[in-house]
C-alpha positions in Angstrom: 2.1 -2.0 -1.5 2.0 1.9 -0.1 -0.5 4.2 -2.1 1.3 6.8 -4.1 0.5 9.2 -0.9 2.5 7.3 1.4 5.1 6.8 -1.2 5.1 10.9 -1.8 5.5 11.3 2.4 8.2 8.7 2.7 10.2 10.2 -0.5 10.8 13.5 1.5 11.9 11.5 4.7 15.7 12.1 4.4 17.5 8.4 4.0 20.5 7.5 6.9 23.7 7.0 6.0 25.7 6.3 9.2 25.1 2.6 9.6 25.1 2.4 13.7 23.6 1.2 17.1 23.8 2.6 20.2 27.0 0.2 21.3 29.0 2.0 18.5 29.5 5.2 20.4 31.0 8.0 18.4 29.0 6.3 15.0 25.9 6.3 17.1 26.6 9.8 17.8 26.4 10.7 14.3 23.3 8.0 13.5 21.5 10.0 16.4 21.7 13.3 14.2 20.6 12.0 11.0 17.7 10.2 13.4 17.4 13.9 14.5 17.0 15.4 11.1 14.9 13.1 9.5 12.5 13.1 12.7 12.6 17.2 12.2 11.5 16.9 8.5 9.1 14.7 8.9 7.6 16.6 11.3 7.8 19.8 9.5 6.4 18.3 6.2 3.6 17.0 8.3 2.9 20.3 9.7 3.1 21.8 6.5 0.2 19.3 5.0 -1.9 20.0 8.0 -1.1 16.0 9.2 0.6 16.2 12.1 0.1 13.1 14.3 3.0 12.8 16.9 5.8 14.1 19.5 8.6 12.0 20.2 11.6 13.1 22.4 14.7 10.6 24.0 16.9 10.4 26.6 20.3 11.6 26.6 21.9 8.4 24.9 18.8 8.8 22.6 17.8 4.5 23.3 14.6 5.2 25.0 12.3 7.3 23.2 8.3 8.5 24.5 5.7 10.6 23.4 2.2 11.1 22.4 0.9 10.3 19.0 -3.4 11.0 18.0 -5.3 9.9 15.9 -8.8 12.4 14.3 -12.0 10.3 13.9 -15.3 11.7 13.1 -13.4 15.3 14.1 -12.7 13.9 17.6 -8.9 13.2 18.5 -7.9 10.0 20.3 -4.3 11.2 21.8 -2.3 8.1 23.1 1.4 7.6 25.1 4.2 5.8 22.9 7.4 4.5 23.9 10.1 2.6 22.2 13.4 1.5 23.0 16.5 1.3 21.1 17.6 -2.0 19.7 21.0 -3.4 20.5 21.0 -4.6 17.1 19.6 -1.6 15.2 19.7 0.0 12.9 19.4 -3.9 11.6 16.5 -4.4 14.1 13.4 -2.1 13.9 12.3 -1.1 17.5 9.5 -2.2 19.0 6.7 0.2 19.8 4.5 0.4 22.6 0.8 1.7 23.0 0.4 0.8 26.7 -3.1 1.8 27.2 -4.3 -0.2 23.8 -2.7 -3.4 25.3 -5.1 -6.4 25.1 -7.9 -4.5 23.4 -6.6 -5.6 19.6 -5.3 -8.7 18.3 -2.4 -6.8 16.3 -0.5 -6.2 19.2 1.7 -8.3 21.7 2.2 -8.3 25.5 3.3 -4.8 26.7 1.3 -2.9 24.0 3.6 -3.2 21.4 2.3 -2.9 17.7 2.6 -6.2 15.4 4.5 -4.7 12.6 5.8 -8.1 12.0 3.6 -8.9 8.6 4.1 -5.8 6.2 6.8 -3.7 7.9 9.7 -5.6 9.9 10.4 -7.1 5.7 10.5 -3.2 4.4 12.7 -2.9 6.8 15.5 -5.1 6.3 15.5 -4.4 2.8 16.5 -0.7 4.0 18.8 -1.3 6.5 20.4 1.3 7.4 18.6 3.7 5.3 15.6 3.5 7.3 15.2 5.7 10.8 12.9 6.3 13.7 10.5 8.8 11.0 10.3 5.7 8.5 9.3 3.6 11.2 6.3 6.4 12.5 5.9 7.0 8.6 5.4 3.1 7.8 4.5 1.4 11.1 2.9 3.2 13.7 0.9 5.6 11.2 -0.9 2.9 9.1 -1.3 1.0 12.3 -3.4 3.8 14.1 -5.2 4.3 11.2 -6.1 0.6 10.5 -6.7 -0.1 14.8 -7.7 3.0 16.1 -11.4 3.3 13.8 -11.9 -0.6 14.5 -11.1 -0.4 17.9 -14.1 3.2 18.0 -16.2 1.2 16.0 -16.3 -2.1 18.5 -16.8 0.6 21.5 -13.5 -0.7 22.9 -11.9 2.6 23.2 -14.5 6.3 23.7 -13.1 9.6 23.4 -12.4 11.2 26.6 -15.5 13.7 26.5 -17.5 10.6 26.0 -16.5 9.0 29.1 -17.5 11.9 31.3 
């Protein structure tokens, strides 16, 4: 179950209404606005609380999304590239998404560096079809993933911040 932080952050994510994918054209027009919105609050609230942890931007038909998200351990930030693409099936499917430099160095990911969310998240998210966007799925998947994998990962000396390596 999400600590009663998480549940605070995810409570001022706005919920979706428009119940679309990207085959549904003028629907998935209006799905990529809320998307939009909810993506813009997040990141403001984040801002806000002095969290902020990611960029994301798409292209035009908003399918393919990329970016960087980071992650601060012992005051050092680990920045890595993320990419995603949109679902045929969503907003019933949750996208997949991809750390492609992390790939092979954890167990809790699958071929092409994308996260296993399978376990605790993928379930959350069918129960909140359609309600559920791209900033739930940053919020409740690829947040508590970085912060479970990323400290591990610094710990086992299988990743080194970037000053470190020079």
């Amino acid at each position: 179950m999400a600590d009663e932080a998480t549940r605070r952050v995810v409570s001022e994510i706005p919920v979706l209404k428009t119940n679309a994918g990207p085959r549904d054209r003028e629907l998935w027009v209006q799905r990529l606005k809320e998307e939009y919105q909810a993506l813009i609050r997040y990141v403001e609230n984040n801002k806000s609380a002095d969290t902020d942890w990611f960029r994301l931007e798409s292209n035009k038909e908003g399918t393919r999304w990329f970016g960087k998200c980071w992650y601060i351990h012992d005051l050092l930030k680990y920045e890595f590239d993320i990419e995603f693409e949109i679902p045929v099936t969503y907003p019933t499917t949750a996208p997949e998404i991809a750390v492609p430099e992390l790939d092979g160095k954890t167990a809790k990911m699958y071929r092409g560096g994308k996260i296993c969310l399978t376990d605790h998240f993928k379930p959350l998210w069918a129960r909140n079809v359609p309600k559920f966007g791209l900033a739930h799925l940053m919020a409740l998947g690829l947040g508590p993933w970085l912060a479970v994998e990323v400290p591990d990962l610094i710990q086992k000396g299988v990743i080194q911040h970037k000053e470190k390596c020079i």
